[in-house]
Structures are given as C-alpha cells and as structure tokens.
C-alpha positions in Angstrom: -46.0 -30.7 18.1 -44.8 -28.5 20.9 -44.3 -25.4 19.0 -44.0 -27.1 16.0 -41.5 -25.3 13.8 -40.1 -26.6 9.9 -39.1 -30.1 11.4 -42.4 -31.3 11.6 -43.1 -31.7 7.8 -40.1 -33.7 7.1 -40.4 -35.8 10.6 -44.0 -36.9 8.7 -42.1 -38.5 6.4 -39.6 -39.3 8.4 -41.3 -41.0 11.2 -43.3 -43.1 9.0 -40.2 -44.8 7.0 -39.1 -45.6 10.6 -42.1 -46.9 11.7 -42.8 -49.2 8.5 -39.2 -50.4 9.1 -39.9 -51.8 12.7 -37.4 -49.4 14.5 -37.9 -49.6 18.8 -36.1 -46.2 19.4 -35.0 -42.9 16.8 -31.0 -41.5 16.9 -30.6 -37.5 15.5 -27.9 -35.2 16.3 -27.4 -31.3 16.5 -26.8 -28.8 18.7 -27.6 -28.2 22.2 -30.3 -26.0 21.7 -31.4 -28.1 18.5 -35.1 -27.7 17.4 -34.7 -30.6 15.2 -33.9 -32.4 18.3 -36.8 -31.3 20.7 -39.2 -31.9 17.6 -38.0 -35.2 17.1 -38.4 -36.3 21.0 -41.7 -35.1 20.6 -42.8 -37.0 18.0 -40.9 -40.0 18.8 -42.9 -40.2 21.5 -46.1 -39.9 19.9 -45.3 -42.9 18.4 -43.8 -44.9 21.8 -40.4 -44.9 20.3 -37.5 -44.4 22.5 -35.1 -41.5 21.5 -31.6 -40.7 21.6 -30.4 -37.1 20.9 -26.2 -36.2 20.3 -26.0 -32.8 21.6 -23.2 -30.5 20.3 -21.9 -28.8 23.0 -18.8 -26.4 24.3 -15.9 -28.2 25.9 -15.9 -26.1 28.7 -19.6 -27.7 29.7 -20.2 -31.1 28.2 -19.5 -33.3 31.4 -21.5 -31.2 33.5 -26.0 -31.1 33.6 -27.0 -29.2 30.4 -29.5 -27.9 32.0 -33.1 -26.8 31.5 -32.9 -24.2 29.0 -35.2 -23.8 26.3 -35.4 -27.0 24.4 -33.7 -29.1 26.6 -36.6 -28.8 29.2 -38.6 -30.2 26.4 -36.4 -33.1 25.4 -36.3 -34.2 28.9 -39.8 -33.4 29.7 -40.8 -36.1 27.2 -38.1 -38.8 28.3 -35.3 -38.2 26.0 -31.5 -39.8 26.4 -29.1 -37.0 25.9 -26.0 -37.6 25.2 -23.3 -34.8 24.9 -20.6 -34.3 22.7 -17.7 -31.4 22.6 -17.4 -29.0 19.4 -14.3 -29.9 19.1 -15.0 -33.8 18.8 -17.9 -33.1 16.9 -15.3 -31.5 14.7 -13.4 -34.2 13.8 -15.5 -37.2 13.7 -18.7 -35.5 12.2 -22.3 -36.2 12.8 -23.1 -39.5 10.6 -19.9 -41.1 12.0 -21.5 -40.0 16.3 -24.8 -41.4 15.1 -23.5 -44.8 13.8 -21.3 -45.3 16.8 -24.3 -44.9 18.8 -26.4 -47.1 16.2 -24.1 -49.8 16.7 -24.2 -49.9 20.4 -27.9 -49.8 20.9 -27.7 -52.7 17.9 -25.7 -55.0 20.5 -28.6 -54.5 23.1 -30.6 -55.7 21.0 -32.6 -52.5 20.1 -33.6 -51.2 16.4 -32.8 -48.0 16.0 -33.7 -45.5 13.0 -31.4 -42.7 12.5 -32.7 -39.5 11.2 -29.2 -36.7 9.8 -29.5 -33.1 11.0 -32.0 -31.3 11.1 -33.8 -33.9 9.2 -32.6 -33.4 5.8 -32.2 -36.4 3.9 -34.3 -36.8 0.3 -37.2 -38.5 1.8 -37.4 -35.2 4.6 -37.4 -32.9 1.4 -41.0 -34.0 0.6 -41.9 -32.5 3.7 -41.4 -28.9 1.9 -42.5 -30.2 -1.8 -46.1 -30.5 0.4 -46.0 -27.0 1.8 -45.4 -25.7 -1.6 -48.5 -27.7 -2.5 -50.5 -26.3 0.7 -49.2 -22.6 -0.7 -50.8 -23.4 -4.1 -54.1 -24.5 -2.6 -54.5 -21.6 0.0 -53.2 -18.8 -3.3 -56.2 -20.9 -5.5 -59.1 -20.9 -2.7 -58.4 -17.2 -1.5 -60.6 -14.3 -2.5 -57.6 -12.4 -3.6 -55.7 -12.7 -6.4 -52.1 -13.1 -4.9 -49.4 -14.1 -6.5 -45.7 -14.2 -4.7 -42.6 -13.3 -6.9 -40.6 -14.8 -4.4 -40.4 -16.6 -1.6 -37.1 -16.0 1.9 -36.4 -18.2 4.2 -33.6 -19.0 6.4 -31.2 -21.9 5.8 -29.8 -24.2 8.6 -29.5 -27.6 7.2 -30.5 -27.8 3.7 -33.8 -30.4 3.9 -36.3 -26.9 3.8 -34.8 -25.0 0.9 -34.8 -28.4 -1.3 -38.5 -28.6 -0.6 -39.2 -25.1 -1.0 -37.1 -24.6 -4.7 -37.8 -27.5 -6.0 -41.7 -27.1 -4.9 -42.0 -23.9 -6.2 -40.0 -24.1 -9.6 -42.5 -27.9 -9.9 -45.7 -25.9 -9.4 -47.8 -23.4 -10.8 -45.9 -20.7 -8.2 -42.6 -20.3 -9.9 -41.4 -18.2 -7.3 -38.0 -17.8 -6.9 -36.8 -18.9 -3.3 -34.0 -17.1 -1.4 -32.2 -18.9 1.5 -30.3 -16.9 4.1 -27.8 -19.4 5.3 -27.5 -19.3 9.1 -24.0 -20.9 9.0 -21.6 -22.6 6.7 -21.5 -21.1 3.2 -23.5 -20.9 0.2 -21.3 -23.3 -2.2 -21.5 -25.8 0.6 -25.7 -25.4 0.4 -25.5 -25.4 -3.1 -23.6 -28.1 -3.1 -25.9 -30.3 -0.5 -29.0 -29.4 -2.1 -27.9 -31.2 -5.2 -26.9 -34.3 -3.7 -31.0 -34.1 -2.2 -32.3 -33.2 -5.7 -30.1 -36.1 -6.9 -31.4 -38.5 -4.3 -35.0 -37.5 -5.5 -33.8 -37.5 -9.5 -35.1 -33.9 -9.9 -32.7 -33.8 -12.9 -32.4 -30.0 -11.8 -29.2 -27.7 -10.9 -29.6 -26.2 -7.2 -28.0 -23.2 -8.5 -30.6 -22.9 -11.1 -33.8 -23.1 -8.8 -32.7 -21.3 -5.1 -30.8 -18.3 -4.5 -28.7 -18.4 -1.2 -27.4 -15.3 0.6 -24.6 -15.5 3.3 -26.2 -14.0 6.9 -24.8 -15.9 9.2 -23.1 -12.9 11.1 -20.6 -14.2 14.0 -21.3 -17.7 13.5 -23.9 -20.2 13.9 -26.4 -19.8 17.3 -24.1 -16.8 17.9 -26.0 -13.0 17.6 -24.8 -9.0 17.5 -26.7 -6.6 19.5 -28.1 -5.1 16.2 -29.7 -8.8 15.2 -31.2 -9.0 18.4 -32.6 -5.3 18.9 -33.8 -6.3 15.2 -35.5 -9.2 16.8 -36.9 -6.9 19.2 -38.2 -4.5 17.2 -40.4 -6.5 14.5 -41.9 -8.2 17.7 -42.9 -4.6 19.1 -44.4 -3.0 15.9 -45.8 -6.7 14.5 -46.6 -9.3 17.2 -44.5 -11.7 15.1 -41.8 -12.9 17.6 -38.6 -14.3 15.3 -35.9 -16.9 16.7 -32.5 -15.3 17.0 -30.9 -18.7 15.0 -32.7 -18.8 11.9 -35.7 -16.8 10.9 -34.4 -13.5 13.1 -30.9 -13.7 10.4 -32.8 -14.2 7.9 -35.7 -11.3 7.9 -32.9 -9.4 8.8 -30.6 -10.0 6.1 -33.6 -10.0 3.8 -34.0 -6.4 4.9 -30.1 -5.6 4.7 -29.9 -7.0 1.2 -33.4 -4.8 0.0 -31.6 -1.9 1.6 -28.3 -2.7 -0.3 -30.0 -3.6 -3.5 -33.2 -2.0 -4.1 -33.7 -2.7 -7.5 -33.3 -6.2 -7.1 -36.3 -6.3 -5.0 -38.8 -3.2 -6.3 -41.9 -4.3 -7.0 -41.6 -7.4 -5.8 -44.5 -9.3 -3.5 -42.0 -11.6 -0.8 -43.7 -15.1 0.5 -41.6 -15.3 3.8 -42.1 -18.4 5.8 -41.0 -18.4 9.8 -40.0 -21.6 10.1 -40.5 -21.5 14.2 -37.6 -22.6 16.9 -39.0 -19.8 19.3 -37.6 -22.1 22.3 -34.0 -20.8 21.3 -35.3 -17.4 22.1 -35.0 -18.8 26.1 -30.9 -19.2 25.2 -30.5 -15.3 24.8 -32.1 -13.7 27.8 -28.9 -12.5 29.1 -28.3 -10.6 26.0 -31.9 -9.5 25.5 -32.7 -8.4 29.1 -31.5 -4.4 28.3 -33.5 -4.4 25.8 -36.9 -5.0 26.8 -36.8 -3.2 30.3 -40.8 -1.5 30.0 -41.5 -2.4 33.4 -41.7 -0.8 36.6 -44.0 -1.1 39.8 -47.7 0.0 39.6 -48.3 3.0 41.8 -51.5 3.3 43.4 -52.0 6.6 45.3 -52.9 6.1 48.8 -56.2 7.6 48.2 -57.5 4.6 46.6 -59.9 2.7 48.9 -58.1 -0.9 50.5 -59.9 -3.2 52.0 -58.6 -6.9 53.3 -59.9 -9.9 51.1 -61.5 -7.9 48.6 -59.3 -9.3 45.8 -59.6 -12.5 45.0 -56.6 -14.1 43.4 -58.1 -17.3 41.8 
C-alpha cells in the first residue's frame, strides 16, 4: 500500500473487524506527518470506506492549509477528511476522547464509523506482528543457510509492533530477544502499554520479561539533531537503505550508540533489524537535510564536443 510501512499488518486485521462490523467510513488519529494515517487512507479506500484523519498539529498552523508535504499529499490524493487539532488541545483532551467526539457526530448523520487508536495498536493490531514473526520463521526454515538471529531492533512509536514482535518471537521457535528504541515517551510508559495489549490477548506474560526497550528519542518526537540526520545520510550513501528520520533512523542509530557504549552486551551477537518504512516523513526534513547532500553541480561539456540542433531526442 503506497509505501507500505509496519501499519499495513495490523490494518489486515484491522480493516477486516471493520468491515465484518458494517462500518461506512474509518476514524484514526496522529500526527501531521502520521504514517499510520496515510496507510490507513489508503487502505480505507481500497475497501470504499470513507476516512477521517485527526491531525496533531502546532498552534501556530492549525487554522491555516496543511499543506502538501509528504504524507499529506497522499491522504488527500486518496480523498481523505482532515481534520486538524493543536498540540496543545491534543494535550489535554487525548486521542480516544478527539476520536469519540468525532464518532459521535458522524453517528448523528447517520454514518457508521470504525475507529482504529494510534498508530493502530490495539490487541487485535498486535496480530499483525505475531504473523511477521511467523513469516520470519518460515523464510529462516526454507533458506539455504543456517541463520539464526540472537536478537531482533526495532524502533518503537506506538506500542502495537513491539507487542507483535516479543510476543512472536518469545511464542516461536526464534526466541530472540527484541529491543525497541522508543521514539518518544518513555520506556515504563511502553512497558506499561504493552501489557495492557498482552493482557487484551491473555498472553499470561510480563512485557518486561519478553522486550527490552531503550530510550532514543533525542529532542523529542518527529524532532532530529544534525548528527541523527548526517547518520541518516550516511547509511543511505555506503548501503542504499534509506531510513526515516522518526523511527527507524533513532533507532539504527541508537542501536549503534548503545553497541558502541556497551560492547559486551552485543559481541557476538547476529541482530534481525526490521525497517518498519515511513520514508514519506523523509519529505518533512529537506530544509534540514539540504547541506548535507549538496554532490551536484552543472555538467561541463567542452566546446569541442560536436552540437547539432534536434539531435537529442528528449522522449
């Protein structure tokens, strides 16, 4: 879907329940440059559903156009309502409260809408990441080589993905440890909402016992240094793998900070990292990117070099 990215395994899940229940139109929440959000306009219409998207935006901007940016081109591409909200208010009311203010509303136009938390992750999205752990298993089991991951790193935004993931892997025949890099909030709050998924699915497992989670969310949420982005830079230079600066970029490179830190902790050790996409938030941080990628400069072709009208075609 579009890019695709983490939120399209728990929208499977997701997008079905609402489907089976008879809902016209989906409601989700998140911020302005949301993957979650474009994801679930995508799919949403797939499926003919309507879709309403909160946005979380700055004070300073949320009467005016959002704009085009990034995901938002996306979201309006496919026919998406967008429906702003300050930081601030989003502050003080909080997102399940927004999305049943909104639920209610399209309820007295008669509409029947589904809504779907942030970023997705709710129990029934955690079986989303149970599968990929399942897909992991399969690929490991019909490969030549025989792999086998110690661990497995991947950023933390919302919580559905590292429920999948731990309690996936500590289910299966991987057993490989998983380590979240939190992108904002804290790790006792991720502990803490993890568990209320596991309970939700009556995993009869501690959080604490089956993921690992590592604070790396830096200046705050959506927010970058010029190191994390140079960083961003630089494994897209030497690898061709091109990170998002909101989630997978903090977490490669606080996985690399925290080998570099703690060595022994990781020596030896074979690392299962999953990318788990949003490259359209990459669009969001030109401004702060653009002195670092300037390799460009105007071809120079000697005046020597035979011209000739109409000789190149342009097709």
């Amino acid at each position: 879907m579009q890019l695709s990215g983490n939120k399209v395994r728990k929208l499977e899940f997701l997008m079905a329940d609402a489907v089976s229940q008879g809902a016209d139109c989906i409601i989700t929440i998140g911020g302005i440059q949301s993957n979650h959000c474009r994801a679930t306009a995508v799919a949403a219409r797939y499926l003919n559903l309507d879709c309403y998207l909160i946005l979380r935006t700055s004070k300073v901007v949320v009467d005016q156009d959002p704009g085009l940016v990034g995901n938002l081109l996306v979201e309006r591409l496919v026919g998406a309502h967008v429906e702003l909200i300050s930081k601030e208010e989003y502050g003080r009311i909080g997102s399940v409260t927004l999305a049943n203010v909104l639920k209610e509303k399209l309820i007295k136009e008669g509409r029947r809408p589904y809504v779907i938390p942030v970023g997705g992750s709710n129990s029934l999205g955690t079986w989303g990441y149970i599968e990929a752990i399942r897909e992991i298993e399969q690929q490991i089991q019909s490969g030549q080589n025989d792999i086998k991951f110690d661990d497995i790193v991947v950023a933390c935004g919302s919580g559905g993905t590292i429920a999948g993931l731990s309690l996936g892997s500590s289910l299966s025949t991987l057993k490989a440890r998983v380590h979240a890099f939190s992108v904002c909030d804290d790790p006792d709050y991720f502990h803490d909402f993890v568990q209320g998924l596991l309970d939700g699915l009556n995993a009869g497992v501690n959080s604490r016992d089956i993921v690992d989670i590592i604070n790396a969310k830096g200046l705050g949420y959506a927010m970058n240094t010029s190191e994390e982005l140079n960083f961003v830079k630089e494994v897209a230079a030497a690898t061709g793998v091109v990170l998002d600066p909101v989630y997978s970029g903090k977490a490669a490179y606080g996985l690399l900070k925290d080998i570099s830190e703690n060595p022994k902790k990781w020596e030896g050790r074979k690392i299962l990292f999953i990318h788990t996409g949003g490259l359209l938030g990459l669009y969001d941080k030109v401004d702060q990117m653009a002195s670092l990628v300037g390799n460009w400069r105007r071809m120079d072709v000697h005046e020597s070099v035979p011209r000739q009208d109409g000789i190149g075609k342009m097709f």
